[in-house]
Jmol script that loads the backbone (N, CA, C; Angstrom):
load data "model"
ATOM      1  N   UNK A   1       1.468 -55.123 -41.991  1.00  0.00           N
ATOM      2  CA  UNK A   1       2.339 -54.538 -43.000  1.00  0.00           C
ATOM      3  C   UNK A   1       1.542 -53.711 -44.005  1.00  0.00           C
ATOM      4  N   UNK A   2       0.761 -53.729 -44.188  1.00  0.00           N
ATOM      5  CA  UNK A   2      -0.390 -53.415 -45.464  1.00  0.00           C
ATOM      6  C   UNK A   2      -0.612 -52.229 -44.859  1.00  0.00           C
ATOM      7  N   UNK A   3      -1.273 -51.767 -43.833  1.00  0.00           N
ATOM      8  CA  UNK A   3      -1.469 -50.271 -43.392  1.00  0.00           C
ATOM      9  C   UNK A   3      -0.431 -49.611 -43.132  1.00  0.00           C
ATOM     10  N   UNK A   4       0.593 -49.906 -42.666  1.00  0.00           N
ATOM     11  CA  UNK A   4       2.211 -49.324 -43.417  1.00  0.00           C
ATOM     12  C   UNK A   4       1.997 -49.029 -44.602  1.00  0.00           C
ATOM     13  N   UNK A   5       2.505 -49.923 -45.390  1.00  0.00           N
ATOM     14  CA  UNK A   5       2.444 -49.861 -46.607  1.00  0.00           C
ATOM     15  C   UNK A   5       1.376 -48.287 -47.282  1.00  0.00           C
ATOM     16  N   UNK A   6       0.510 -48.708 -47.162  1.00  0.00           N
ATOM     17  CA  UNK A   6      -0.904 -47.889 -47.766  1.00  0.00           C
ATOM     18  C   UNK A   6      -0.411 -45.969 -47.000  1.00  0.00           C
ATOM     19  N   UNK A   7       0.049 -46.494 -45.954  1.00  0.00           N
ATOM     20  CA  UNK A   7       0.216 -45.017 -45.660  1.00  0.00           C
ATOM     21  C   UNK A   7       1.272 -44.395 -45.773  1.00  0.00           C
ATOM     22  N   UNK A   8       2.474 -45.188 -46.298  1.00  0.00           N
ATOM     23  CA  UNK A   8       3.327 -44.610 -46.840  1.00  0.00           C
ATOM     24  C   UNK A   8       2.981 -44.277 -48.563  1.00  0.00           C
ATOM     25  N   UNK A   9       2.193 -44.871 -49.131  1.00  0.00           N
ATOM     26  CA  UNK A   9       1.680 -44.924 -50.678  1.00  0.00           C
ATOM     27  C   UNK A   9       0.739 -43.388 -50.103  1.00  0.00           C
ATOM     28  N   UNK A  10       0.348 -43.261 -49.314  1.00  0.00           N
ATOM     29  CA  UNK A  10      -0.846 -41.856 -49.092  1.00  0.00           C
ATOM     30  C   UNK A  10      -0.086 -41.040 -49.140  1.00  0.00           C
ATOM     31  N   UNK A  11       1.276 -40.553 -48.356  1.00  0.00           N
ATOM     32  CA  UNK A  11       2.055 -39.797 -47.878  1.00  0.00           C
ATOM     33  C   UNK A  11       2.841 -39.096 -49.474  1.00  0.00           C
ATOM     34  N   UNK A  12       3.386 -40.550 -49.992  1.00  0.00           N
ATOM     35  CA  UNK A  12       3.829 -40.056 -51.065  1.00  0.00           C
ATOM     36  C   UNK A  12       3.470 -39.177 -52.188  1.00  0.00           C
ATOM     37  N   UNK A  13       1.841 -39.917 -52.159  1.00  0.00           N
ATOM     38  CA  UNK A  13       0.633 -39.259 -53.053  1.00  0.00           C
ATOM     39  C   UNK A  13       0.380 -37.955 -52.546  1.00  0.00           C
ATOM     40  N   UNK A  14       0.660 -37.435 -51.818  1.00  0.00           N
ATOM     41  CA  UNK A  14       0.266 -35.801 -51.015  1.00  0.00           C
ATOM     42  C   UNK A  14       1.706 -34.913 -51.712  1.00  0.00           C
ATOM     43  N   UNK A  15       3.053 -36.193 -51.252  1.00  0.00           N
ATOM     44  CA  UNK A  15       4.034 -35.194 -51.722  1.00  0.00           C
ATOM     45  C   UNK A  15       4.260 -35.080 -53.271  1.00  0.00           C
ATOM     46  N   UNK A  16       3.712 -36.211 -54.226  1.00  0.00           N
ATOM     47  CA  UNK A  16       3.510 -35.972 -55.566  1.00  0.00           C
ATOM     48  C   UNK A  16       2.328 -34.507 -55.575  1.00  0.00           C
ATOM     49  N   UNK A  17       1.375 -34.695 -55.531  1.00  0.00           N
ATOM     50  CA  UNK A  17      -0.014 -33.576 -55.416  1.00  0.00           C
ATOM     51  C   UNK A  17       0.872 -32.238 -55.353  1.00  0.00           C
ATOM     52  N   UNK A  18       1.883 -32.186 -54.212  1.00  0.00           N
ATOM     53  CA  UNK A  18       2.095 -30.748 -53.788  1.00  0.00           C
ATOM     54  C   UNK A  18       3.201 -30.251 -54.419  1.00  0.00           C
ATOM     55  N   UNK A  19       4.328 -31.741 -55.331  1.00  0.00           N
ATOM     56  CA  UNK A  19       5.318 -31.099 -55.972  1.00  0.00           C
ATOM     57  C   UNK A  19       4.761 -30.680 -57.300  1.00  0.00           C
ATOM     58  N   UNK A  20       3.706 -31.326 -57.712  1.00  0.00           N
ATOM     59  CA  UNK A  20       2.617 -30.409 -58.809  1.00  0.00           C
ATOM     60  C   UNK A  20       2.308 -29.312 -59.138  1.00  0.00           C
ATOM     61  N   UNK A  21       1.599 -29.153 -57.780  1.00  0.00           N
ATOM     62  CA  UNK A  21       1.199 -27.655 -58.003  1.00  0.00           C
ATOM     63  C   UNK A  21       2.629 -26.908 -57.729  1.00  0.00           C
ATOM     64  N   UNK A  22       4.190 -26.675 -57.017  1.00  0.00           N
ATOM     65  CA  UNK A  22       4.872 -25.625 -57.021  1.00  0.00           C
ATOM     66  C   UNK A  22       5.900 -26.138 -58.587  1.00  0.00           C
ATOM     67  N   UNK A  23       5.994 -27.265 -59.438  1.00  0.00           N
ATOM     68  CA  UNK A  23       6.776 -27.067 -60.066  1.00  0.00           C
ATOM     69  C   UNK A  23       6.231 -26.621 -61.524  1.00  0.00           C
ATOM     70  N   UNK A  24       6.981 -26.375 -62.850  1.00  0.00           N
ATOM     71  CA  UNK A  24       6.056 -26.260 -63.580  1.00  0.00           C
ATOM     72  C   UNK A  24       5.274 -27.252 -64.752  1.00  0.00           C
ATOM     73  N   UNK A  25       4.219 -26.901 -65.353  1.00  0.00           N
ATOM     74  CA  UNK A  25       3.732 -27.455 -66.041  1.00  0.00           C
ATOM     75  C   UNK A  25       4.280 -29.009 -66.901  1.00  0.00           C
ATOM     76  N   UNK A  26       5.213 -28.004 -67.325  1.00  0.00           N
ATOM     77  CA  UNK A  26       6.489 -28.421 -68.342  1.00  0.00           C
ATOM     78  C   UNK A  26       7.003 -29.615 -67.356  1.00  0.00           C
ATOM     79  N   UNK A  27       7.668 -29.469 -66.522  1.00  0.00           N
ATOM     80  CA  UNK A  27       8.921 -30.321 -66.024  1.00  0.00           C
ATOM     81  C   UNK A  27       7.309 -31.370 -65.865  1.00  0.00           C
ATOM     82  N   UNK A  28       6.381 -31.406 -64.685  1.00  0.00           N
ATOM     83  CA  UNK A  28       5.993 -32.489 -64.142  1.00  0.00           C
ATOM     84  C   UNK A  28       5.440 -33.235 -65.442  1.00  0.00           C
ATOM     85  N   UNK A  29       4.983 -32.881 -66.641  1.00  0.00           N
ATOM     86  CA  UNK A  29       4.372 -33.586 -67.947  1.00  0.00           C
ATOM     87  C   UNK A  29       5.583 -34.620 -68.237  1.00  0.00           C
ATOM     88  N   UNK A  30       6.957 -33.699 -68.397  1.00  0.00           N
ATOM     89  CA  UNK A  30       7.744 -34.264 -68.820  1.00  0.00           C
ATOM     90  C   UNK A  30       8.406 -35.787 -68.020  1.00  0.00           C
ATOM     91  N   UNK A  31       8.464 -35.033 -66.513  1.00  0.00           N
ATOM     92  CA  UNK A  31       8.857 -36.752 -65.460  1.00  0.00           C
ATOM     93  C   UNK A  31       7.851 -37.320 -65.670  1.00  0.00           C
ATOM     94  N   UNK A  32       6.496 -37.208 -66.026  1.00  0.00           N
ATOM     95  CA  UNK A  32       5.400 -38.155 -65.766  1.00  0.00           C
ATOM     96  C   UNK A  32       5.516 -39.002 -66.877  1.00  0.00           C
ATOM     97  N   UNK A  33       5.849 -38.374 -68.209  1.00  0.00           N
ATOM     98  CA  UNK A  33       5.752 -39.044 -69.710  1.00  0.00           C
ATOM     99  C   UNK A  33       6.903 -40.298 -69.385  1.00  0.00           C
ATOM    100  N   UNK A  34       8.524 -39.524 -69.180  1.00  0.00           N
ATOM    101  CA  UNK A  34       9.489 -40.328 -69.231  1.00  0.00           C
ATOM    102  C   UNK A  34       9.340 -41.656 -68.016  1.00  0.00           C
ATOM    103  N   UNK A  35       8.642 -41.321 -67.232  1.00  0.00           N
ATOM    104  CA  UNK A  35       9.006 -42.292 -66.223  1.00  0.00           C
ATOM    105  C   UNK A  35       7.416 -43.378 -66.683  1.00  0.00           C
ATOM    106  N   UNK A  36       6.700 -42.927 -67.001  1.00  0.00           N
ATOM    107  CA  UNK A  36       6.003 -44.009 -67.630  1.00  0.00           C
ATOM    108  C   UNK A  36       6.328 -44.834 -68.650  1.00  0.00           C
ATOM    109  N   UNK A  37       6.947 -44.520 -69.644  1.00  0.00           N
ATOM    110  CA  UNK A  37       7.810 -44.967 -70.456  1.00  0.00           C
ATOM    111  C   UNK A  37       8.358 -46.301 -70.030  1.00  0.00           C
ATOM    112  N   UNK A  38       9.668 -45.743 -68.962  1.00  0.00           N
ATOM    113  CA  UNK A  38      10.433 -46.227 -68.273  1.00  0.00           C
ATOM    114  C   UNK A  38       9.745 -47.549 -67.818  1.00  0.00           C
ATOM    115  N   UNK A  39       8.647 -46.903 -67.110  1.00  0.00           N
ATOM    116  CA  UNK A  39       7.759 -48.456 -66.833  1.00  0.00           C
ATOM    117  C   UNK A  39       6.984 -49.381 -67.215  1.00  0.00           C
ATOM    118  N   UNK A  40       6.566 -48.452 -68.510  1.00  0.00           N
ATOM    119  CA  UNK A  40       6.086 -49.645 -69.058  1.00  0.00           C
ATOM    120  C   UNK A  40       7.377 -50.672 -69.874  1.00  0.00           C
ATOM    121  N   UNK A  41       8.650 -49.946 -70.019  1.00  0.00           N
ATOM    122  CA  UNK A  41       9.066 -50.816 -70.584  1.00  0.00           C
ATOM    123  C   UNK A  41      10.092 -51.838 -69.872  1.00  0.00           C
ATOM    124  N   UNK A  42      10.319 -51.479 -68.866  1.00  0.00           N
ATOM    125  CA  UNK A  42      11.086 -52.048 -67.765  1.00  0.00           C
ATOM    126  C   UNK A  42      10.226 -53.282 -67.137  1.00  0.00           C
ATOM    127  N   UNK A  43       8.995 -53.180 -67.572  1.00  0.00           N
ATOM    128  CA  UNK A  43       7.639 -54.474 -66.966  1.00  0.00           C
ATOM    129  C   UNK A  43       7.880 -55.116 -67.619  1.00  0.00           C
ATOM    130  N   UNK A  44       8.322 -56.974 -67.927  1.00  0.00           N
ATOM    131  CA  UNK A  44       8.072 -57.658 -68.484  1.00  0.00           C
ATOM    132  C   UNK A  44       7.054 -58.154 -69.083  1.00  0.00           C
ATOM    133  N   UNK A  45       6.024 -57.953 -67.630  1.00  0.00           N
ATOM    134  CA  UNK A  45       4.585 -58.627 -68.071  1.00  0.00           C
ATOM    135  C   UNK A  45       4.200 -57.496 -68.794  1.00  0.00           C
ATOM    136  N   UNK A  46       3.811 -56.627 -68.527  1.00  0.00           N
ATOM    137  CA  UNK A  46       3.268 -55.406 -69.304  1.00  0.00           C
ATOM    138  C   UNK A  46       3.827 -55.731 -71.035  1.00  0.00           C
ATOM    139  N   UNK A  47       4.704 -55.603 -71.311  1.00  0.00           N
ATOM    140  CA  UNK A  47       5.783 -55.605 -72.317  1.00  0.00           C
ATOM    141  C   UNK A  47       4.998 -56.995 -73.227  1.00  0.00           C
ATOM    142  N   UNK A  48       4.925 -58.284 -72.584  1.00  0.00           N
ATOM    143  CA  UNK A  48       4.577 -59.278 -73.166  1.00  0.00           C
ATOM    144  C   UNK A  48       2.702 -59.202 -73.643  1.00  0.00           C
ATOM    145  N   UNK A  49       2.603 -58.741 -72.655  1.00  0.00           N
ATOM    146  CA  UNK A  49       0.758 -58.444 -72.631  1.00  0.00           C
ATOM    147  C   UNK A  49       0.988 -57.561 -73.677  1.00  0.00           C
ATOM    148  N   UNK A  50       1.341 -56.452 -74.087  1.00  0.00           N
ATOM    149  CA  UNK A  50       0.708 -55.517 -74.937  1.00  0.00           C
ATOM    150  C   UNK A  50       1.493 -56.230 -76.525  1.00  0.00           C
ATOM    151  N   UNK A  51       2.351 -57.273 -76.564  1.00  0.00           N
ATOM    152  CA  UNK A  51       3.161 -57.564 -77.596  1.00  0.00           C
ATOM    153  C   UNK A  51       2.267 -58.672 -78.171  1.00  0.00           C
ATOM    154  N   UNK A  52       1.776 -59.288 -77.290  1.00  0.00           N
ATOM    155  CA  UNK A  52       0.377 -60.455 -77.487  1.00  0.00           C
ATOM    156  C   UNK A  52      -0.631 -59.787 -78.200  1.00  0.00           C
ATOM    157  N   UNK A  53      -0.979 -58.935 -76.996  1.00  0.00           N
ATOM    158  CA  UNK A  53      -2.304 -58.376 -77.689  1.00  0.00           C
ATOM    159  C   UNK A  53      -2.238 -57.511 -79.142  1.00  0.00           C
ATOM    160  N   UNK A  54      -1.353 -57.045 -79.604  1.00  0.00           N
ATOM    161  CA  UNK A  54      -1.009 -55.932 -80.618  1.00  0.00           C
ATOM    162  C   UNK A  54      -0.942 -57.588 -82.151  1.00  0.00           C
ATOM    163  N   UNK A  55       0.145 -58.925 -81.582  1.00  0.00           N
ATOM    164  CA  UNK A  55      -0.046 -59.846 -82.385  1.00  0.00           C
ATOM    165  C   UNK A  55      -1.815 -60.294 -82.366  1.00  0.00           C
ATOM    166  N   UNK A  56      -2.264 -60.598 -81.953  1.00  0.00           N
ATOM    167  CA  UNK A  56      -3.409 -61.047 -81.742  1.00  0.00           C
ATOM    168  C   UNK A  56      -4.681 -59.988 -83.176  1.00  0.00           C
ATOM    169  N   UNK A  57      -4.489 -58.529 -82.558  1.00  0.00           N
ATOM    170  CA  UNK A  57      -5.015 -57.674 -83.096  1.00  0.00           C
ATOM    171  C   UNK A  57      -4.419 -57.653 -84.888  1.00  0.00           C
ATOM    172  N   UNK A  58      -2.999 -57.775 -84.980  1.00  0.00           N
ATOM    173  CA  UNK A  58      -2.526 -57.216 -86.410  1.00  0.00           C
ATOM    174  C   UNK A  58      -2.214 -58.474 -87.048  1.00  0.00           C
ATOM    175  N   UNK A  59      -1.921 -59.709 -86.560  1.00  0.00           N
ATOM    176  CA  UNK A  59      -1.380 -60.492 -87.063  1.00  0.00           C
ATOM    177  C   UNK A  59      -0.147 -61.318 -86.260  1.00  0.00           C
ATOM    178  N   UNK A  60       0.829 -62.103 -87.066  1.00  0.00           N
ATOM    179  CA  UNK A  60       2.084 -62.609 -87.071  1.00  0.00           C
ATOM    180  C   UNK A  60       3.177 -61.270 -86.999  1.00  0.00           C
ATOM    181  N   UNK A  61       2.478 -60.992 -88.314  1.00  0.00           N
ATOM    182  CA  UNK A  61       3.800 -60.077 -89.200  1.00  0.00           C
ATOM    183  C   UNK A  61       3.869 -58.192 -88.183  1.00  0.00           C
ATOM    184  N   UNK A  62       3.154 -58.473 -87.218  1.00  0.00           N
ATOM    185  CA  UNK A  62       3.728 -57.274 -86.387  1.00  0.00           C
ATOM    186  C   UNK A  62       5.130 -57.143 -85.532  1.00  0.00           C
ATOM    187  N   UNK A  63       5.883 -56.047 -86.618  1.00  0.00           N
ATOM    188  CA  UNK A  63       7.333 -56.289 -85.863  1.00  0.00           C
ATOM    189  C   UNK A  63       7.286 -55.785 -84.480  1.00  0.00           C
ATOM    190  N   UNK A  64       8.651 -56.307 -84.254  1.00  0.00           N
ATOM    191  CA  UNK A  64       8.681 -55.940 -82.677  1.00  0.00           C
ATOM    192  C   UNK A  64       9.004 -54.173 -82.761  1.00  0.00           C
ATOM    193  N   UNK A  65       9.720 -53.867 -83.671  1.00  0.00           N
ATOM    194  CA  UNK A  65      10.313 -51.910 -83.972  1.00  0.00           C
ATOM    195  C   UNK A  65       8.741 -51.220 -83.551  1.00  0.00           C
ATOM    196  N   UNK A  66       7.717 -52.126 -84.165  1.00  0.00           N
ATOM    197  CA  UNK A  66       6.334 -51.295 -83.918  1.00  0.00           C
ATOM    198  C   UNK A  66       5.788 -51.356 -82.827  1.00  0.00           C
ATOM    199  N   UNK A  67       6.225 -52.355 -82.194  1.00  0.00           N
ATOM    200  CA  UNK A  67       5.740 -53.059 -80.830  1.00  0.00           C
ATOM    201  C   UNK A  67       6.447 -51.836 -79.737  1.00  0.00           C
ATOM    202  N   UNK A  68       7.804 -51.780 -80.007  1.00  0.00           N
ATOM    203  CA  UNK A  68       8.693 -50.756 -78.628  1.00  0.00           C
ATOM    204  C   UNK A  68       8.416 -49.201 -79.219  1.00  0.00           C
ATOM    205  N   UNK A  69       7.850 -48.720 -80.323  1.00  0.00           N
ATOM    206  CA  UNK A  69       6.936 -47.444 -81.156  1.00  0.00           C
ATOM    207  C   UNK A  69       5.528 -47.396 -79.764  1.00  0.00           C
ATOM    208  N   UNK A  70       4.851 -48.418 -80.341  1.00  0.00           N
ATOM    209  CA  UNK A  70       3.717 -48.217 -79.580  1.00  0.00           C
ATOM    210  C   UNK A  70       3.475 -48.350 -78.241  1.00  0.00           C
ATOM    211  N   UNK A  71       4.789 -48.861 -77.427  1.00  0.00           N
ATOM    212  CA  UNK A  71       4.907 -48.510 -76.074  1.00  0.00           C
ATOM    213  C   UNK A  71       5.354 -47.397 -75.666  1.00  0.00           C
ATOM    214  N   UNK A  72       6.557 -46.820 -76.483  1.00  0.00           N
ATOM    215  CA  UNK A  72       6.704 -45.491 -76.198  1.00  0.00           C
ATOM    216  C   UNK A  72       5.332 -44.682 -76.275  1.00  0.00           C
ATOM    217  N   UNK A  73       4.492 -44.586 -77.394  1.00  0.00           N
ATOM    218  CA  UNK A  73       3.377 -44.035 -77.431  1.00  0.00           C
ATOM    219  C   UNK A  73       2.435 -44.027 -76.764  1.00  0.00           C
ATOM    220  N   UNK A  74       2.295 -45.502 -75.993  1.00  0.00           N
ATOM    221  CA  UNK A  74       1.311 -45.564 -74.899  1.00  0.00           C
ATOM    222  C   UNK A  74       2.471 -44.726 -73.898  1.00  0.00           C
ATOM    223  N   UNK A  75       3.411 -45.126 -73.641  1.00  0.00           N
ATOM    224  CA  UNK A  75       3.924 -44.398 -72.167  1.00  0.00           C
ATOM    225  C   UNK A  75       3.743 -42.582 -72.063  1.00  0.00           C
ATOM    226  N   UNK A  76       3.825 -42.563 -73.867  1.00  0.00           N
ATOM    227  CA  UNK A  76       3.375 -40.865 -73.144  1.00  0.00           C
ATOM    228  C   UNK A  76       2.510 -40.685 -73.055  1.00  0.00           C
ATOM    229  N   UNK A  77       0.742 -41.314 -73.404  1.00  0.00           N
ATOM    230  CA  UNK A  77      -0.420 -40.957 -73.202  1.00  0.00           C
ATOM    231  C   UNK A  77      -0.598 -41.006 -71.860  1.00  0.00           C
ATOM    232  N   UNK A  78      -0.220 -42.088 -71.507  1.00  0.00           N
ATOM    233  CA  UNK A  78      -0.398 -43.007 -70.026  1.00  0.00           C
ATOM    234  C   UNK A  78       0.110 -41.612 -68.899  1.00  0.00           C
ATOM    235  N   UNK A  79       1.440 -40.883 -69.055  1.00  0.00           N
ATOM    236  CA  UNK A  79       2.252 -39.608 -68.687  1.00  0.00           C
ATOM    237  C   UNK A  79       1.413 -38.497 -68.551  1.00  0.00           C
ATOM    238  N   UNK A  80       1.037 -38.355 -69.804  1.00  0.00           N
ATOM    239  CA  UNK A  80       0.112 -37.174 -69.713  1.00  0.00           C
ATOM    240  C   UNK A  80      -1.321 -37.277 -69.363  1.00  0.00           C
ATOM    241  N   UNK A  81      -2.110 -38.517 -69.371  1.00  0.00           N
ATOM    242  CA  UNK A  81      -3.001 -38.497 -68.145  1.00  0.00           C
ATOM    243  C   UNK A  81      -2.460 -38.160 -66.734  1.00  0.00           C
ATOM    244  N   UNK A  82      -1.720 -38.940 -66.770  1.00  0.00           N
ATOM    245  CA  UNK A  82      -1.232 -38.930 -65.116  1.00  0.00           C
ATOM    246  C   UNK A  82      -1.206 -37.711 -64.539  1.00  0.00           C
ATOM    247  N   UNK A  83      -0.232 -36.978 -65.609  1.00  0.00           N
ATOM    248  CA  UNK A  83       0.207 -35.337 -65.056  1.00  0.00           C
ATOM    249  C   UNK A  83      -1.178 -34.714 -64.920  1.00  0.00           C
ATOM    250  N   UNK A  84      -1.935 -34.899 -65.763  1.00  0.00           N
ATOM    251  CA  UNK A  84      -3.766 -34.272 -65.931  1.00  0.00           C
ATOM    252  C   UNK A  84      -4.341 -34.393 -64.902  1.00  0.00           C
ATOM    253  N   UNK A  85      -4.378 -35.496 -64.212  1.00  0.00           N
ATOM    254  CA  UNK A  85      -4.893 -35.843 -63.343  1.00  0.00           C
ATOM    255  C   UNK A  85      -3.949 -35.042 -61.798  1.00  0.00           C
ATOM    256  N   UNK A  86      -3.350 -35.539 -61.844  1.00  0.00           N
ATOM    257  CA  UNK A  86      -2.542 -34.639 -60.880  1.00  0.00           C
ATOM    258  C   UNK A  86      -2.499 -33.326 -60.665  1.00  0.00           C
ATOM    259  N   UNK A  87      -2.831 -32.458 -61.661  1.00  0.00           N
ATOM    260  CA  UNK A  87      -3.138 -30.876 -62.107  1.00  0.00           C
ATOM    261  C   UNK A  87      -4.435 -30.592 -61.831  1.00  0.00           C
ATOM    262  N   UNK A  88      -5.401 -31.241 -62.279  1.00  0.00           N
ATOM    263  CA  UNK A  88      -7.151 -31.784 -61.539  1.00  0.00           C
ATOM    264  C   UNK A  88      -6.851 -31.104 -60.244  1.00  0.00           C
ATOM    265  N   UNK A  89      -6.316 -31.741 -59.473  1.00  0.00           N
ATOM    266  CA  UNK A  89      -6.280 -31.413 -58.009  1.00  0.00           C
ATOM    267  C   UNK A  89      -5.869 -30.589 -57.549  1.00  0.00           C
ATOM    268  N   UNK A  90      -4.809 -29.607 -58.403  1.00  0.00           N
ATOM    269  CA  UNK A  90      -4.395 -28.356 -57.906  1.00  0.00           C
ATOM    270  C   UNK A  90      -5.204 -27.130 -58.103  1.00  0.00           C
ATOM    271  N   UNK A  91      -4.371 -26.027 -57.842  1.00  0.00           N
ATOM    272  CA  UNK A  91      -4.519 -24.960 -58.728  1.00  0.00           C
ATOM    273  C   UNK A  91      -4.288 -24.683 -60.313  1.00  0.00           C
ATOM    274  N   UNK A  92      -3.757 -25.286 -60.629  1.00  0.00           N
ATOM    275  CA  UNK A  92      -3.410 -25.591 -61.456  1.00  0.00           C
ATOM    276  C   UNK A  92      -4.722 -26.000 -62.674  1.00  0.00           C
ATOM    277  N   UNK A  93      -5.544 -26.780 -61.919  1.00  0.00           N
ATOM    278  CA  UNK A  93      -7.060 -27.149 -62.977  1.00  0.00           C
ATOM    279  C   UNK A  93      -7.114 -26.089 -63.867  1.00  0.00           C
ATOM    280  N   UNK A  94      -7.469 -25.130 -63.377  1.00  0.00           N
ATOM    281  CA  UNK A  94      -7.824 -23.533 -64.531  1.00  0.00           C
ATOM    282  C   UNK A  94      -7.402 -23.426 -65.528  1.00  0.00           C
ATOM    283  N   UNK A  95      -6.446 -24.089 -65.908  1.00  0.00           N
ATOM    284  CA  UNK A  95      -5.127 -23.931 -66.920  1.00  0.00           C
ATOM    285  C   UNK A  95      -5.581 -25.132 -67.611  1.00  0.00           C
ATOM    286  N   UNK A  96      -5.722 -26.160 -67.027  1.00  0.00           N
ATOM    287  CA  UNK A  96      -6.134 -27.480 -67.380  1.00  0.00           C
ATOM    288  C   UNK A  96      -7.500 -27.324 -68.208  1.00  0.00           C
ATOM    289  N   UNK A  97      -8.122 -26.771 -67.480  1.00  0.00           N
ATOM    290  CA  UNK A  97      -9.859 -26.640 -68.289  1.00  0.00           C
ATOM    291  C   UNK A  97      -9.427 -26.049 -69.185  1.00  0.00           C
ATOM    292  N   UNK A  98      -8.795 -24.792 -69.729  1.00  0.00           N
ATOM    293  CA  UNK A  98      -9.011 -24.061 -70.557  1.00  0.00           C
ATOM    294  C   UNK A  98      -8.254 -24.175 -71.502  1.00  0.00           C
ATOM    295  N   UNK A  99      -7.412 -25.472 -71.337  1.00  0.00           N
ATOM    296  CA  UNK A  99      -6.870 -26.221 -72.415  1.00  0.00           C
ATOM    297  C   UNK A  99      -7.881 -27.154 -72.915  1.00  0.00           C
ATOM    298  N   UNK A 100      -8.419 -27.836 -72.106  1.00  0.00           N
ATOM    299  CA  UNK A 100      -9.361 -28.573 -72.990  1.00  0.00           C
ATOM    300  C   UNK A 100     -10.256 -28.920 -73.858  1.00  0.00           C
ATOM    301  N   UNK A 101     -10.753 -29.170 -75.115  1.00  0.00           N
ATOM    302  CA  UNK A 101     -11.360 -29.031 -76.268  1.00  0.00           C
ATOM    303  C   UNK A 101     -12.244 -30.130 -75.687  1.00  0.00           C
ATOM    304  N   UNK A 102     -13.956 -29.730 -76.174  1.00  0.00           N
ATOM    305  CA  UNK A 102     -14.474 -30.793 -76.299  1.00  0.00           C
ATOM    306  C   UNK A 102     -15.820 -31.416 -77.780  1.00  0.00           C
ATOM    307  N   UNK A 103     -15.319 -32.241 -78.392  1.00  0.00           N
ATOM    308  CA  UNK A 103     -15.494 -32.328 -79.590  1.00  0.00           C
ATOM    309  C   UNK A 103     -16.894 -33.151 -79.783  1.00  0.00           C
ATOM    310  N   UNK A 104     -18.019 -33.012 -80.351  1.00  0.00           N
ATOM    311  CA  UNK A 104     -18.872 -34.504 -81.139  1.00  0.00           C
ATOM    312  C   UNK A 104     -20.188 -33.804 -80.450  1.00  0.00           C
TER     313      UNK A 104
END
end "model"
wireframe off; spacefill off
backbone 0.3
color backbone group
């Protein structure tokens, strides 16, 4: 089952890669942001792990309003790596580099 599996996970990964490079910039940032979102918040465990760790880090008194703030916030960083990375591999890089700043 596992080499099934894995090669349907390859297959998909080729047809993500290639709907990259023909759609634009814009749209794939945008499915990548929202649907990370989506997952991180739709994960229980995820959800509880980062609600632990954020109490752990700030205290008791960290509300939960800041808790579903800072998942949205991770889900769009998490998005816009993703899309970055995915753009890496296209044609698309060129655009990518010459957005990038590098600071220190």
């Amino acid at each position: 089952m596992k080499p099934f599996a894995y090669y349907i996970l390859g297959v998909l990964t080729r047809l993500v890669f290639f709907l990259s490079s023909l759609l634009p910039e814009r749209v794939v940032t945008y499915c990548m942001r929202k649907g990370s979102i989506r997952y991180l918040r739709s994960s229980r465990r995820y959800r509880e792990r980062i609600a632990k760790n954020l109490r752990v880090a700030f205290g008791p008194s960290y509300h939960s309003e800041k808790t579903e703030a800072f998942i949205r916030e991770l889900g769009n960083h998490l998005g816009l790596s993703i899309a970055e990375m995915f753009f890496s591999a296209t044609r698309k890089r060129h655009n990518l580099l010459k957005s990038m700043r590098i600071q220190g």
